[in-house]
N, C-alpha and C positions, 0 to 999 in steps of 0.2 A: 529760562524755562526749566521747571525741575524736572530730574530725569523719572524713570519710573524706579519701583524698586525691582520689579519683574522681568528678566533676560531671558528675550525670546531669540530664536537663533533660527528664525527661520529661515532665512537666503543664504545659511552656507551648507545646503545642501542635503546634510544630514538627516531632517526630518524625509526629502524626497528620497536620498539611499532607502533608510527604513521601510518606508511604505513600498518600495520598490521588493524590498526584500522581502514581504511576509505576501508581496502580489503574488511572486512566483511558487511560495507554497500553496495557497490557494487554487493559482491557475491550473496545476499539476493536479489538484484535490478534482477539478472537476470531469477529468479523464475519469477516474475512479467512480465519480459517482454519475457519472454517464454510465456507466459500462454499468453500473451497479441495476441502474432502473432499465438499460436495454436487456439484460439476462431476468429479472423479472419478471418481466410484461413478454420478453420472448418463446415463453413454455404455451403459452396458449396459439401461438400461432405452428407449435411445432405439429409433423407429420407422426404418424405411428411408431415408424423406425426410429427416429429421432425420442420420441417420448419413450419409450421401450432403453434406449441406451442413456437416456438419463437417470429414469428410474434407477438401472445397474450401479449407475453414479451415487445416487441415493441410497441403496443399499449398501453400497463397500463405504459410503460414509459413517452408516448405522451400525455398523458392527464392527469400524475402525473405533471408535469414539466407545465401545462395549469392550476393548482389548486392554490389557494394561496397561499404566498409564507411561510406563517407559515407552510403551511403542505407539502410544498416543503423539508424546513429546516428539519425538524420533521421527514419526509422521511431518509433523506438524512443521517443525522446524526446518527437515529438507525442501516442504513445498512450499515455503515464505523465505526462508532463505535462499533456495535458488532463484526467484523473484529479486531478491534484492542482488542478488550478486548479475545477475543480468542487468541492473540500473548499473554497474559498477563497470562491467567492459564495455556497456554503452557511453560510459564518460571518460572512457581512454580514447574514446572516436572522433575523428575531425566532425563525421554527421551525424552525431549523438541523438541532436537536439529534437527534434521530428522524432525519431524512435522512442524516445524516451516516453514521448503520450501515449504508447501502447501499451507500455508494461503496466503500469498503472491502471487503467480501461479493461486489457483483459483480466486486471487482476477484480475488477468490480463485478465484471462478466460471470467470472466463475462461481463468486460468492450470491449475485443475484440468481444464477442459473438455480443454482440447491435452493434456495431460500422459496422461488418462485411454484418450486416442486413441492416442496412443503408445505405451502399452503397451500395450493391447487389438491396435493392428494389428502393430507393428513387435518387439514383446516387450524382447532385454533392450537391443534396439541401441537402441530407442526411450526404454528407461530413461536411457540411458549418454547419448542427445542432447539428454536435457531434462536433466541433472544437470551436464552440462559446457557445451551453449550457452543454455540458457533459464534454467535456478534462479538464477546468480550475480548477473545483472542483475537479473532478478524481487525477489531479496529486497532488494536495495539500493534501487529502486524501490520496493515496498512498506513498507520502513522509513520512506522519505520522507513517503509517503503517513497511516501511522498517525501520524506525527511532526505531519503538515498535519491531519488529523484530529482529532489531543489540544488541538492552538491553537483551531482553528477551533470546534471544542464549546465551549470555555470561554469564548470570545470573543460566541460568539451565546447561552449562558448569562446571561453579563455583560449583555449588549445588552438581553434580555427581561428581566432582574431590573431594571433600572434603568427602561426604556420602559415596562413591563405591570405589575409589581408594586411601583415607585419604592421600589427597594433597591438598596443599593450605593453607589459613590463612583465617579467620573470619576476613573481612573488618568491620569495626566499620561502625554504621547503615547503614548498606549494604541492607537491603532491605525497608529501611526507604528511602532512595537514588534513589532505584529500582522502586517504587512507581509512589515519587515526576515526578521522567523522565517520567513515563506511565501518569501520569495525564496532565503533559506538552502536552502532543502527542493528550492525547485524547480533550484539548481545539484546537488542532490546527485539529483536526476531524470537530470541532465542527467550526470553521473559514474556514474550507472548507463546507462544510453544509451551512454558510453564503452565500459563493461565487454563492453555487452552486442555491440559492434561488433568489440572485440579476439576476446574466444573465439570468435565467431562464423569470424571469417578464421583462427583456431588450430584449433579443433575442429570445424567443423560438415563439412570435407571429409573427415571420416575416417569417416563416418557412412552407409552405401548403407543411402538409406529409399525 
């Protein structure tokens, strides 16, 4: 019987790592985009006080984003960057793995909360301000961040399998590796922090909010 000429290799594994691998970015994405649509849809349930101190939130956005654009960057990049460096000392944790769905989530939270405001007060100009100076940085930023979030789970995974249930193998500079990938993430922090400084001095003065 002739063989084929097509070499499938599906029963060693391999195909199932992969798909295992791009699950757990995914599963991480949906923290973020839970918390994206809870902050949302949660401005219309809020109280006076409550809407009174987001507004303020909204305002110190408005006039962050009206400053220059070093101190836009500057801005920008301590509040995604500490974001990710919190994915980072959660994955030095034996109980990383649980925590790690919040960083993500709140970080959805925060971004829906503004957006939900802007549309509720400012309608479509509020739409047209977060889609041209707040989304482009936002997801570049949050891609970092589930990127730092996919290492960091598997790293504090690793860490408890080997310390609590003595499984696994010591990967040779396994956390020299673990690093390298976190500082990768946090320049691409820092290149959204860029984004988020250019359209800011492009778009945000065309904007009467």
């Amino acid at each position: 019987m002739r063989k084929s000429g097509h070499h499938y290799k599906v029963y060693n594994g391999k195909a199932v790592r992969e798909t295992l691998r791009k699950a757990k970015f995914y599963a991480l994405a949906l923290p973020w985009m839970a918390g994206l649509l809870c902050g949302a849809c949660a401005f219309s349930r809020f109280t006076a006080p409550q809407s009174g101190a987001l507004a303020g939130v909204a305002a110190h956005v408005i006039a962050a984003h009206a400053s220059g654009w070093l101190q836009i960057f500057k801005n920008a990049l301590m509040m995604h960057g500490s974001a990710l460096l919190m994915t980072v000392f959660l994955g030095f944790s034996l109980i990383g793995c649980p925590l790690l769905l919040l960083v993500p989530f709140f970080h959805g939270v925060g971004l829906g909360l503004v957006s939900g405001y802007f549309y509720a007060v400012y309608k479509l100009a509020g739409i047209g301000y977060c889609l041209a100076v707040l989304y482009p940085s936002a997801l570049v930023a949050a891609a970092a961040l589930l990127f730092s979030s996919r290492d960091s789970w598997m790293y504090s995974r690793n860490a408890y399998e080997k310390a609590i249930r003595g499984r696994g193998e010591l990967m040779q500079d396994e956390t020299k590796v673990f690093l390298v990938r976190q500082a990768m993430y946090l320049l691409l922090c820092a290149i959204s922090a860029g984004v988020e400084a250019v359209f800011s001095a492009l778009f945000a003065r065309l904007f009467r909010l």
